[in-house]
N, C-alpha and C positions, 0 to 999 in steps of 0.2 A: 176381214172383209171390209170394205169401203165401207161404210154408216157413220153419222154422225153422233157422237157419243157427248152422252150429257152428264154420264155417274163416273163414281171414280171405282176402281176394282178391289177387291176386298184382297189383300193380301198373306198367304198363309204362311203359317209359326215353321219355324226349323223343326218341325215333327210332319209339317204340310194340312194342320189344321186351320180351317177359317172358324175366326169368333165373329159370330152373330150376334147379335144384341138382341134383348127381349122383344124389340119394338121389329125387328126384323122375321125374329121365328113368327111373328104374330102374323105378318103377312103374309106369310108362306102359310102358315092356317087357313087364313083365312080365306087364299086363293085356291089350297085345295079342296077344302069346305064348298067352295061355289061353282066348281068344276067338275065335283064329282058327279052329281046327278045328269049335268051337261053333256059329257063324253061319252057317260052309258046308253044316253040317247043318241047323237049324233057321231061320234067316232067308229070306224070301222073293224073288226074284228083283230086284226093284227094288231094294231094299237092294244085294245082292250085286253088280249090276252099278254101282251110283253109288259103293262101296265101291273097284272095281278103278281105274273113273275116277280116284279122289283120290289114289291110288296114298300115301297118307298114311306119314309116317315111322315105320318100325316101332322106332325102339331110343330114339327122345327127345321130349317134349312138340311137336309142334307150333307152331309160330305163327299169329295171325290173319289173317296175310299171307300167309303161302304154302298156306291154304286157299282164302283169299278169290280169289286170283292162279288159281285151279283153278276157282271156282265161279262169276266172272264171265264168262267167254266162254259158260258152256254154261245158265245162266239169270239174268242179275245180281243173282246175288245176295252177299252179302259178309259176314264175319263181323266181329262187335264184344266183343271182350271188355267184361266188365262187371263192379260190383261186386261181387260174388256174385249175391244173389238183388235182381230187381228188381220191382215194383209194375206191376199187369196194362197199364196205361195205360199205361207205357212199354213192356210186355211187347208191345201189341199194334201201339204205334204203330211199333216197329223189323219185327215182321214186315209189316205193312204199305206200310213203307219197300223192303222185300225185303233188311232188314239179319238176321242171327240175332245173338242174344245170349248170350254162350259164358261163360259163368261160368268165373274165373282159375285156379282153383285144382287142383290134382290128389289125392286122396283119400289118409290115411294108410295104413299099413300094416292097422292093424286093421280098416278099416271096406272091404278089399279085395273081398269077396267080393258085399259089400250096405252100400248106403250112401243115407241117407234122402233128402239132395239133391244136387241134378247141380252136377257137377265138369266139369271139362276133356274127363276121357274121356268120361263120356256124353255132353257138348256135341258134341264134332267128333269120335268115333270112331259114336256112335249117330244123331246130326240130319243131318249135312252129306250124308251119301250119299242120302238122300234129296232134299237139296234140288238135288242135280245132275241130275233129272229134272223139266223143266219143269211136269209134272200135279200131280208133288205139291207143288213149289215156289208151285203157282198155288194149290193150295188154301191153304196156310200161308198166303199174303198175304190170301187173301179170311179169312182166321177174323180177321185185323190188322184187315182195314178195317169187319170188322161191329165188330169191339171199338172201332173211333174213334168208329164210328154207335150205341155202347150205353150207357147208362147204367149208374152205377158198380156198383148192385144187379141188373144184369143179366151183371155180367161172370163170374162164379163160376158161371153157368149157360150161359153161351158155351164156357167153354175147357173143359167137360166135351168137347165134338165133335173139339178137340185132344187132348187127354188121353186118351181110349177109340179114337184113328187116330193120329194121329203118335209119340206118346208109348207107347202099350200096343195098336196095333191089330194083331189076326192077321188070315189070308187066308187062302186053299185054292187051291193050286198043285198041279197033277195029283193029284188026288183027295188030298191032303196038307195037313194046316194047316200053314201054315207064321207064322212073325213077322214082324208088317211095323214096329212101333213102335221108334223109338229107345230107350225105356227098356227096351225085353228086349235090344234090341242088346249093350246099353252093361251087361248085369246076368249075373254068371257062374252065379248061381243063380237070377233071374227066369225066365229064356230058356227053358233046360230045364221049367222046370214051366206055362211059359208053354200048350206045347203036350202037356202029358200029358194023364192023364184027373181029374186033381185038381180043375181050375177049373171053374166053370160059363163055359157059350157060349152067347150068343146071336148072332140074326142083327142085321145091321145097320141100324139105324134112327134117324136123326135126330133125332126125337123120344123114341124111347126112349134116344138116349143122352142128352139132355140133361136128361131126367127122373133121371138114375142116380146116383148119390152114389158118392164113392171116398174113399179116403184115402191119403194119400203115403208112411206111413212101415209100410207090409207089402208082402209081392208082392200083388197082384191077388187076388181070388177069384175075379174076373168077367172075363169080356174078350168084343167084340164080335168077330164073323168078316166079312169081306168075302168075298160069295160070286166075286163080280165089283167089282175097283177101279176101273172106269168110274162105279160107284155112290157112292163117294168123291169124285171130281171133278165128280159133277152138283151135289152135296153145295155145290160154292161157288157153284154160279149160282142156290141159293135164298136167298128172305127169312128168313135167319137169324136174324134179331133178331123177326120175326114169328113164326116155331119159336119163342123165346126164349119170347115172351107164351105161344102155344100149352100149352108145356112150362110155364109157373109155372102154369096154370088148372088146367091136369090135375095139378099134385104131383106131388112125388119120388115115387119106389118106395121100398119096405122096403131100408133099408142090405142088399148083399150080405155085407159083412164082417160084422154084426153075425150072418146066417144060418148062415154058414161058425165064429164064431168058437164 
């Protein structure tokens, strides 16, 4: 996916292991150390239960393996580390495949609290728990296979539907918003303002999310609510690439960032 990349990708051994270094397991501690009490408060139920499933290593970086070894029995799905950042066509063709693509790398020290692109920890501390629930797994792959069925100036207004639900979507869990998106997950400072009264909320809509312009490197100004996440998962059994045309005829909306900035 388009982003601007500043690390370089950790490479794995002819057995497909990445070596971390001590100074690397340490911030993966130290991030899940500071998350955990955060998510129990603010993340939503689906999160929190796909979360206990992975039962994931609290003191050292993970492997692609002993996620992947967790997330095939319960929806086949598998993890692939990757380059760093990689180009939507293959972005979409691996969720399509029901592969996720985990970027190698784990974030420095300085860039702890907020960090412009996804790392290791947002890949499999903030995606994976979701993808252990079949609903949301299913929709990931259907946002893969409209992207196989889209043309290339169609894709930046596809993964808006990703982007505004799996990546930044909120919910209302007993009368509560709570976070459903891996990027608040995975964000020690998104998370919390995710659900104050700072951002604007709207309700959820297909086409008004794909009419919605964002940008990668702030927290959100905007965020979409899911009143009911059944509405998410009907979400993959429409003509999304028909939305797509729908949504170029009608235009974007006025940038929220540029309203907020």
């Amino acid at each position: 996916m388009s982003k601007l990349n500043t690390y370089e990708a950790k490479i794995p051994d002819a057995s497909g292991h990445i070596h971390y270094t001590a100074d690397e397991d340490a911030v993966w501690r130290a991030l899940m150390a500071q998350q955990a009490d955060a998510v129990q408060v603010h993340m939503a139920r689906p999160y929190l239960d796909g979360l206990a499933r992975l039962d994931m290593p609290q003191t050292c970086v993970p492997q692609a393996g002993e996620i992947s070894d967790a997330l095939m029995p319960l929806t086949g799905w598998r993890v692939e580390p990757v380059p760093a950042l990689i180009g939507f066509g293959r972005f979409f063709g691996m969720l399509a495949d029901r592969v996720f693509p985990a970027a190698s790398f784990i974030r420095a020290r300085k860039d702890f609290d907020y960090i412009k692109e996804p790392d290791i920890f947002h890949e499999i501390f903030g995606h994976t728990p979701l993808l252990t629930d079949p609903r949301f797994a299913g929709f990931s792959q259907a946002i893969g296979q409209a992207g196989l069925r889209a043309d290339k100036q169609d894709y930046a207004w596809l993964i808006r539907l990703y982007w505004f639900t799996i990546e930044f979507g909120l919910t209302v869990q007993a009368g509560q918003v709570k976070a459903l998106g891996s990027g608040l997950a995975s964000s020690p400072t998104e998370l919390p303002w995710s659900v104050s009264d700072g951002p604007i909320r709207r309700a959820f809509d297909v086409l008004d999310i794909l009419r919605t312009p964002y940008r990668i490197d702030i927290h959100q100004p905007l965020y979409f609510v899911l009143e009911d996440m059944d509405d998410l998962f009907a979400a993959a059994d429409r003509d999304l690439l028909a939305d797509v045309k729908t949504a170029q005829a009608r235009g974007l909306f006025a940038p929220a960032y540029e309203q907020a900035g």
